[in-house]
C-alpha positions in Angstrom: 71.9 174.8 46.6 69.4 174.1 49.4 68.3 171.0 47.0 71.9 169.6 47.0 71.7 169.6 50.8 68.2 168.4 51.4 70.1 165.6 48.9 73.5 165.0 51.1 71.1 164.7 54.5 68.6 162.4 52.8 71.6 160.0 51.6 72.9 160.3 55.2 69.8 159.7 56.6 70.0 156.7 54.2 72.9 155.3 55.7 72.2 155.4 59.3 69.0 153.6 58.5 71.2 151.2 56.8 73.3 150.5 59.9 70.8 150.6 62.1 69.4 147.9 60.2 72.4 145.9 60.1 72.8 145.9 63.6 69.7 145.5 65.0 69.5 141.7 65.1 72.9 141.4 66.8 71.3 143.8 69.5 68.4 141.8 69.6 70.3 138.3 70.0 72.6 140.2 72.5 69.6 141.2 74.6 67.8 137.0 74.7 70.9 135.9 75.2 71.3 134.9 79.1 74.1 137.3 80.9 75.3 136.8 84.3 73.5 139.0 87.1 75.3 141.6 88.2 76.4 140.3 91.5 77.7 137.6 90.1 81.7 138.7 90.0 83.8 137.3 93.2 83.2 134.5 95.2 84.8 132.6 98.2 84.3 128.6 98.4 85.5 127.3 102.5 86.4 124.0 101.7 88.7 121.9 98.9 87.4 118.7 99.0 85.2 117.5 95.5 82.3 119.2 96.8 84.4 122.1 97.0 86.0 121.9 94.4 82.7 121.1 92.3 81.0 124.1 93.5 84.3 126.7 92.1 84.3 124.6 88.6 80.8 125.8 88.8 80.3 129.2 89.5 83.8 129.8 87.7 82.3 128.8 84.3 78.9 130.0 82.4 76.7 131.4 82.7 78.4 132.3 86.5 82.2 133.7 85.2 82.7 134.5 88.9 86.4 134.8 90.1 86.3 131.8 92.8 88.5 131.6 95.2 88.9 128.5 97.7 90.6 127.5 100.8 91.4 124.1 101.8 92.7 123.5 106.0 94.6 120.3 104.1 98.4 120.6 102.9 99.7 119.5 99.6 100.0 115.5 99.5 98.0 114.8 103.0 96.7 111.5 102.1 96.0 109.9 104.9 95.9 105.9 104.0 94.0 105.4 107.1 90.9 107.2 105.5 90.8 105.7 102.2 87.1 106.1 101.5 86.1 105.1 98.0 82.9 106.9 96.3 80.2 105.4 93.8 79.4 108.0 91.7 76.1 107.0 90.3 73.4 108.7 88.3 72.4 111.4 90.3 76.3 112.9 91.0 76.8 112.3 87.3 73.7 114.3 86.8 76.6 117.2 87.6 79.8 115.5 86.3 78.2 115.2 82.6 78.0 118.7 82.3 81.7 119.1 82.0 83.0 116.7 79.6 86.8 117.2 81.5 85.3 115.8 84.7 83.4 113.0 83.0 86.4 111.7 80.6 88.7 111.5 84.1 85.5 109.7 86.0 85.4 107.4 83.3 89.3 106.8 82.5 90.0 106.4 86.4 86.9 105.5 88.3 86.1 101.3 88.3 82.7 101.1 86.4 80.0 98.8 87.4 76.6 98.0 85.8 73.1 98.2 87.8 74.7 97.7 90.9 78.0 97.8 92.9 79.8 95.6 91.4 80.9 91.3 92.1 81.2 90.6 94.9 83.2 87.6 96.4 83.0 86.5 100.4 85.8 84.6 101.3 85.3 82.0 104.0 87.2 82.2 107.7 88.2 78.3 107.4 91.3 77.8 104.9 89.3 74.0 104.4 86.3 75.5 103.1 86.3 76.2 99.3 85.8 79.6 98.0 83.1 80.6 95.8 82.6 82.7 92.9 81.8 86.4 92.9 78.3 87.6 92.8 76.2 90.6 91.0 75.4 93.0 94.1 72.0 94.3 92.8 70.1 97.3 93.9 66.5 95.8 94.1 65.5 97.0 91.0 64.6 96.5 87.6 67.3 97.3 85.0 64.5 99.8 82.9 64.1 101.3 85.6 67.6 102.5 86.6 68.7 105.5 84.9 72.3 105.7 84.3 73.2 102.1 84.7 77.0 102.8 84.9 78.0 103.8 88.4 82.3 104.5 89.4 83.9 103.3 92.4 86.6 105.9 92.5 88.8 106.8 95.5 88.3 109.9 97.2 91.8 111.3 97.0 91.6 110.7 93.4 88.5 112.3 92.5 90.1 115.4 94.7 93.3 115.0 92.4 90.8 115.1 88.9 88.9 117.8 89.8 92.4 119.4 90.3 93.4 119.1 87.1 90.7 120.1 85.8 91.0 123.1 87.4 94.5 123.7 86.2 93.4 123.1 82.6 91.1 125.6 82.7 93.2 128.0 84.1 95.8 127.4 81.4 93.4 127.7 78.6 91.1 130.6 80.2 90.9 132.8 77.8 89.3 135.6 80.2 85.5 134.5 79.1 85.3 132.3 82.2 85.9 133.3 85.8 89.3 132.3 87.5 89.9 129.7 90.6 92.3 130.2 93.0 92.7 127.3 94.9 94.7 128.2 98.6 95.4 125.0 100.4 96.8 125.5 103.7 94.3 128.0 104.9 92.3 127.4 107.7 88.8 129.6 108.2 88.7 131.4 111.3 86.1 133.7 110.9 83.5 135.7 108.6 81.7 139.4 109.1 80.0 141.9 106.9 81.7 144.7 105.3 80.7 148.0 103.5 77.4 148.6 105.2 76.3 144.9 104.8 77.1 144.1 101.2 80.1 142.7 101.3 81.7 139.7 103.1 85.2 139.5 105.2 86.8 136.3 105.4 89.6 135.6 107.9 91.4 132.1 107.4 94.9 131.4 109.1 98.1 129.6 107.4 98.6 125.7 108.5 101.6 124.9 106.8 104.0 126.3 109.0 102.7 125.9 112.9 105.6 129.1 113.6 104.3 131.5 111.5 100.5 131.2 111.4 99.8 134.4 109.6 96.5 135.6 108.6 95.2 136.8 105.6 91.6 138.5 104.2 89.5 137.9 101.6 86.1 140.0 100.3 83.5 138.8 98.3 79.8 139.1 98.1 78.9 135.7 97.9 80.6 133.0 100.4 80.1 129.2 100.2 80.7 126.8 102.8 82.0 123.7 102.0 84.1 122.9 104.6 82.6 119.2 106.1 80.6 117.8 109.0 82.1 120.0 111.4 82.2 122.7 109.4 83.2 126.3 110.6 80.9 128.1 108.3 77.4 126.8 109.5 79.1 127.3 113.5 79.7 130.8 112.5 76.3 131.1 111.0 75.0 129.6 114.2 75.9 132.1 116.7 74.0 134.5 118.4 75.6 138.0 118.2 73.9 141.4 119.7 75.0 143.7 116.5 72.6 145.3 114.8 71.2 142.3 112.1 70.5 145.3 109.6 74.2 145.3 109.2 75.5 141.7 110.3 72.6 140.1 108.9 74.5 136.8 108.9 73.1 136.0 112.4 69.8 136.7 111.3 68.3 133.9 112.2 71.2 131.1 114.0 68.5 128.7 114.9 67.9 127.2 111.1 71.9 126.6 111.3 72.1 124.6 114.7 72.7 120.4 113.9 69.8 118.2 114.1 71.4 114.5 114.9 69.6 111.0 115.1 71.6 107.8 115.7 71.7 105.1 113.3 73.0 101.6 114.0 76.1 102.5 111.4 77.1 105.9 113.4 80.0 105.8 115.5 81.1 102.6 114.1 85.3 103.6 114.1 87.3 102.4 110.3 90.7 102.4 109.6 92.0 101.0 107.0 95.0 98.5 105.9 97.1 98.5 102.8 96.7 95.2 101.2 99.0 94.9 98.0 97.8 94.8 94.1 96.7 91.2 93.4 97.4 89.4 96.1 96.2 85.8 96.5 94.3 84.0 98.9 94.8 80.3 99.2 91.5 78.3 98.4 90.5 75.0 99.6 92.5 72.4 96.5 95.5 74.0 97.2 95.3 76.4 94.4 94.9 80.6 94.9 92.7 82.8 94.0 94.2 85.8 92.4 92.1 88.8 93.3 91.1 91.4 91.1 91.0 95.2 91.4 87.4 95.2 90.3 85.8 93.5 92.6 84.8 93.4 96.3 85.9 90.8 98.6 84.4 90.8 102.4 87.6 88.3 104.4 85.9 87.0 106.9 87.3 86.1 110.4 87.8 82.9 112.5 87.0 85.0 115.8 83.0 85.1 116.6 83.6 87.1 119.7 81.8 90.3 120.1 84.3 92.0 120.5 86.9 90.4 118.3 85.0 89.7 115.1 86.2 91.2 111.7 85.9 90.9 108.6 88.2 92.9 105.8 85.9 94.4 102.9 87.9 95.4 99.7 86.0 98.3 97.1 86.8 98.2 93.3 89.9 100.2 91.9 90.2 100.9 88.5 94.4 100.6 88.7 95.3 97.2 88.8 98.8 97.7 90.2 97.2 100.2 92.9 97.9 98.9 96.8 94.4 97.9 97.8 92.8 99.9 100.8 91.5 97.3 103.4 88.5 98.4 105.6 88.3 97.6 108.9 85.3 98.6 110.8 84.0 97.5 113.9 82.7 99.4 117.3 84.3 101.6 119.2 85.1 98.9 122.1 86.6 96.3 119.8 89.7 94.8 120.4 91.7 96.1 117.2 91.5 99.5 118.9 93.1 98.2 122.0 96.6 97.1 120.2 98.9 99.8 119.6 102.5 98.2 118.7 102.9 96.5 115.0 104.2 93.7 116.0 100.8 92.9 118.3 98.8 93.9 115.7 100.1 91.5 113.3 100.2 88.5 115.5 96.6 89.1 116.5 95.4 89.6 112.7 97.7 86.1 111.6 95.5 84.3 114.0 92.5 86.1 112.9 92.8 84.9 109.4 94.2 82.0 108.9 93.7 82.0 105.8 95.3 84.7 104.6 99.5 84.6 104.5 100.2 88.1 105.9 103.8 88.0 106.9 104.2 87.6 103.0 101.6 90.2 102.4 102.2 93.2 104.4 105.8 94.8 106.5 106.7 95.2 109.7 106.7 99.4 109.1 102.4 99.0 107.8 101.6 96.8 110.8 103.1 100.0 113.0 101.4 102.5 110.8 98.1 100.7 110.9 98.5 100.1 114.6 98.9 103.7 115.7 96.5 104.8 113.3 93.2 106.2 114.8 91.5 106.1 111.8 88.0 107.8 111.8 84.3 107.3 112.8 81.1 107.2 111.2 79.3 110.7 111.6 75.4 110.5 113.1 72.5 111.0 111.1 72.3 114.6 110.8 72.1 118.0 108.9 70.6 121.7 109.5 67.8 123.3 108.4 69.2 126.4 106.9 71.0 126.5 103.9 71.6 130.3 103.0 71.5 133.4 104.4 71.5 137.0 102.6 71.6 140.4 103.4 68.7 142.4 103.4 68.7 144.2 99.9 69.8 140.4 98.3 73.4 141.8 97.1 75.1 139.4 99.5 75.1 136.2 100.7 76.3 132.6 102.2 75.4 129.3 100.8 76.1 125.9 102.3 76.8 122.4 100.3 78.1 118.8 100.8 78.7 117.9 104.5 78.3 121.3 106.1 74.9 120.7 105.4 74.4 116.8 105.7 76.3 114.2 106.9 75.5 110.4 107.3 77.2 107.1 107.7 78.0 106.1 103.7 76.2 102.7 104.3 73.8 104.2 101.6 76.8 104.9 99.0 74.8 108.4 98.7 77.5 111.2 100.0 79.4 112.2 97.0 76.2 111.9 95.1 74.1 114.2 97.1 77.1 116.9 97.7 76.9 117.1 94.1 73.1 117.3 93.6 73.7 120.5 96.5 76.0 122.1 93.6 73.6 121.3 91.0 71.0 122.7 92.7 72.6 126.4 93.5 73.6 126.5 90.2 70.0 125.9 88.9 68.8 128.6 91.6 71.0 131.2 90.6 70.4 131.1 87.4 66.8 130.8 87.9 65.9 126.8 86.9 63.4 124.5 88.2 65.2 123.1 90.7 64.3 119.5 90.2 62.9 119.6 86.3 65.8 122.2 84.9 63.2 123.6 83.3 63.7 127.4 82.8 61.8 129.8 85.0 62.3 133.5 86.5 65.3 134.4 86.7 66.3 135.9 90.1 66.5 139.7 90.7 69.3 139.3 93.1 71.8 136.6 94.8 69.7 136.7 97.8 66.3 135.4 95.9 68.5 132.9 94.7 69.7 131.7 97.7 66.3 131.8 99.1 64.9 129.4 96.1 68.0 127.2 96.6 67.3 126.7 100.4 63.3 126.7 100.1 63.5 123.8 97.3 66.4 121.7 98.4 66.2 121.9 101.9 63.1 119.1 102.2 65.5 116.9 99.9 68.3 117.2 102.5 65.6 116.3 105.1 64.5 113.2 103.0 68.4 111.8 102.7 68.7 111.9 106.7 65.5 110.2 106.7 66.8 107.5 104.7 70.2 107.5 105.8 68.5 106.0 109.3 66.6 103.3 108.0 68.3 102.6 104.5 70.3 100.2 104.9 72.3 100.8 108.5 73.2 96.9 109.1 75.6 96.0 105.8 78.7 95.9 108.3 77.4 93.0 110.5 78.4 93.9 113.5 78.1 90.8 115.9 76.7 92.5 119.2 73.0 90.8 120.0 71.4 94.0 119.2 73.2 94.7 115.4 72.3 90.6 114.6 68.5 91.0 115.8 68.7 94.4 114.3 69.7 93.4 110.7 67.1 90.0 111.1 64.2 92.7 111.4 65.6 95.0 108.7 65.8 92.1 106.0 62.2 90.5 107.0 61.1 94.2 106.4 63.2 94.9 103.1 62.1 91.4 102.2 58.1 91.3 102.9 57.7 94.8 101.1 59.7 93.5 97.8 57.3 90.4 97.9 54.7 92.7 98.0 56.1 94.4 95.2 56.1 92.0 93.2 52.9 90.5 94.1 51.0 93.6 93.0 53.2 94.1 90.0 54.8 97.3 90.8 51.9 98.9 92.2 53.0 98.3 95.9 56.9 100.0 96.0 59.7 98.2 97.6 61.8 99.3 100.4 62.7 102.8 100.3 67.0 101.7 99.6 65.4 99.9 96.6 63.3 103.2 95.5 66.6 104.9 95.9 68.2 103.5 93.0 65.7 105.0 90.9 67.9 108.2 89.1 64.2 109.4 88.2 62.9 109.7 92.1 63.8 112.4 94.1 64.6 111.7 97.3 61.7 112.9 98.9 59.9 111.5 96.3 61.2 108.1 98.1 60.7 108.8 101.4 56.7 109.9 100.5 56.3 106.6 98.7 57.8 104.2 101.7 55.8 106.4 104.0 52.7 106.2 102.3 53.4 102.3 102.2 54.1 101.8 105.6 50.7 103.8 107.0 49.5 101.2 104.7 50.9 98.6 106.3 50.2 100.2 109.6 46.2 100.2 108.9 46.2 96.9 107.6 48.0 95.5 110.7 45.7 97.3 113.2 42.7 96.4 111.3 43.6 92.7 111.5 44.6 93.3 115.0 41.0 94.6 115.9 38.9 92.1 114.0 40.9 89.4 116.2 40.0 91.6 119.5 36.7 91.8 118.8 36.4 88.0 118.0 37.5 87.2 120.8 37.1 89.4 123.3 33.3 91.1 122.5 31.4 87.9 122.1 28.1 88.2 122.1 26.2 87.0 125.2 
């Protein structure tokens, strides 16, 4: 008897080794395989612009799976036609799109593509008698090899909004609850932020816009919080203010300082745009009597018959991909021009027919644009600017606030750069929290907490954000040819400078790099990586010149007796 049930335990005993067995490699394949921290569950993006909207595809998908929720101060279909900006997306904002083949399909389908450059360009001629000629290649200054991710898009910005809509929508309709959910709330305006439960959670207050008699407000908790709410954004002025609660508990005014706006002035800030609706393929008379019949493709800069400082203009048309789209016509000029003077249509349009000559606008455009555009106030170029901090976390690391996009940076877009460096911020949280080289992706320690995250994300990527300002000022600040004394003598010094240091470049075969806008091109170059080089270059430059400059002193001035 006792043999028959020394017999029964051994088979069991069999058996359990069996399954243990069996299921050991799919605990072992569980365990490598890489699983969302635990804080990663709720978070709240300020902000639905495609920054915004970027940063929730993001965190909502793997390895993240966080419930993202965002609000957007804009209502449903406010397009403003007065701010049409257009973006190039180029290499390094692709660097994010490409990870989500939804977002890179629609880029492709609607965004204008262009090859190793910005596009052709054609600059139509003020005098109706003189002929006009055929579109040019706008290169970047460098080397095809050496541009990574030739293909660049020219896509508008309301458009790129509207994709990364739908690609939200998609995956909300096909979430099959392996992914994290976005709720996108437009019409909500942030009004204010605090910690909750003892420091680990966040309150967010944000106020209804859509109807201005019931602005009700609503709450939101979350441990993580990003802002991505622009150049004046309410985030970074919350995170800037002093408070005298205890910073054990509010630790979000821990240190206000690192939040506060550093500006510089570049010859591009301030300039004012708005912008006129021009329609699909219209034609512009040439010289023989025939017309040129524009294309959505490419960029036309209309020049003016006025030379006047404060009447020049000249019309500059971006690629569309739509052919039958009305074409968004920038005007941009300084804030005491005479365009900004006029404020009935019918001025307006008289003062624009004898502006262009060439142009037939009383076919082109109605009476009802010319009093849009003429009350319009547009918008201005932002300074040179951005803040040192870029998170903040509570003590123990199980909370936190991250900023992205504008909040943190802003610039005049005279270095095509915005989109593409708002998405290199969302790039580069996502590669700190789940614990990536930040500029190689290469996998490293993962993060204990959010806060450690956060603190590799700001440590890492704030010197980039630095680096962009830098260049922002110096890039190329002059491309709008302003006709004030100062913006003509300006741009005469900053072409002999791009100039001298691309001979130079070429002299020494490569070894000498060109002007830092040039180096910028480079997919491959970081932007600090940039600013080192043409920094390096011009102390270079700098010792040559006062080496020169004392061998000629000393020549002449310490002759021997």
């Amino acid at each position: 008897m006792k043999s028959i049930s020394l017999l029964v335990l051994l088979i069991q005993g069999l058996f359990v080794v069996k399954a243990l067995s069996s299921t050991s490699p799919t605990t072992s394949v569980s365990a490598t395989t890489t699983k969302p921290p635990t804080y990663k569950k709720k978070c709240i993006v300020i902000g639905g612009g495609p920054v915004g909207l970027a940063t929730a595809i993001t965190l909502a998908n793997e390895p993240h799976c966080m419930d993202v929720t965002i609000f957007e101060q804009a209502t449903p279909s406010t397009y403003d036609p007065t701010k049409a900006y257009l973006y190039m997306v180029n290499g390094r904002g692709q660097t994010w799109t490409q990870r989500f083949p939804q977002v890179q399909d629609l880029l492709i389908e609607r965004g204008s593509a262009v090859s190793g450059g910005m596009g052709n360009l054609c600059i139509v001629p003020a005098d109706p008698n003189e002929p006009i000629p055929e579109p040019k290649a706008i290169t970047q200054g460098m080397d095809s090899e050496k541009v990574v991710n030739k293909e660049s898009y020219w896509i508008p910005r309301h458009t790129m909004t509207e994709l990364l809509e739908e690609v939200i929508q998609q995956q909300k309709e096909s979430n099959s609850g392996e992914c994290g959910t976005i709720d996108l709330r437009l019409g909500m305006r942030f009004v204010s932020m605090e910690t909750v439960d003892r420091g680990n959670m966040l309150k967010v207050t944000v106020q209804n816009t859509k109807d201005p008699e019931n602005r009700f407000e609503e709450t939101a908790i979350a441990p993580f919080v990003v802002g991505a709410d622009g150049a004046k954004s309410q985030v970074r002025e919350c995170l800037a203010d002093d408070v005298t609660k205890p910073l054990k508990v509010n630790w979000l005014h821990n240190k206000p300082k690192k939040f506060r706006v550093k500006k510089w002035t570049s010859p591009a800030s301030d300039l004012r745009m708005k912008v006129l609706q021009f329609p699909p393929g219209f034609k512009i008379p040439n010289a023989d009597g025939t017309y040129l019949q524009t294309q959505s493709e490419t960029v036309y800069a209309i020049r003016s018959v006025n030379k006047g400082p404060r009447n020049y203009v000249s019309l500059g048309l971006l690629p569309m991909k739509d052919p039958n789209g009305i074409r968004p016509t920038n005007v941009i000029t300084r804030p005491n021009h005479d365009v900004w003077k006029v404020k009935r249509g019918d001025e307006i349009r008289e003062w624009f027919v004898a502006a262009f000559p060439r142009l037939d606008l009383d076919e082109m455009i109605d009476d009802n644009e010319w009093e849009r555009f003429a009350r319009a106030q547009g918008t201005s170029f932002p300074k040179c600017q951005y803040c040192p901090g870029l998170e903040v976390s509570s003590p123990d690391g199980s909370a936190g606030v991250a900023l992205v996009g504008d909040a943190c940076h802003a610039f005049p877009p005279d270095i095509g750069q915005g989109i593409n460096m708002g998405l290199q911020d969302v790039e580069a949280l996502d590669r700190a929290l789940v614990g990536r080289d930040l500029t190689t992706n290469e996998q490293s320690q993962t993060p204990a907490t959010l806060g450690a995250a956060l603190k590799t994300y700001e440590k890492v990527h704030a010197p980039e954000v630095a680096s962009i300002i830098r260049l922002a000022r110096f890039g190329s600040p002059y491309q709008y040819r302003q006709p004030l004394y100062k913006d003509r003598i300006g741009r005469f010094l900053w072409t002999m400078n791009v100039a001298f240091r691309l001979l130079l470049n070429k002299l020494s075969f490569g070894i000498i790099p060109p002007a830092a806008i040039m180096m910028a091109q480079n997919n491959n170059l970081t932007f600090r990586q940039v600013m080192r080089r043409a920094d390096l270059e011009t102390a270079g430059l700098t010792a040559c010149f006062l080496a020169i400059a004392w061998k000629i002193f000393d020549r002449f001035f310490f002759k021997p007796a």
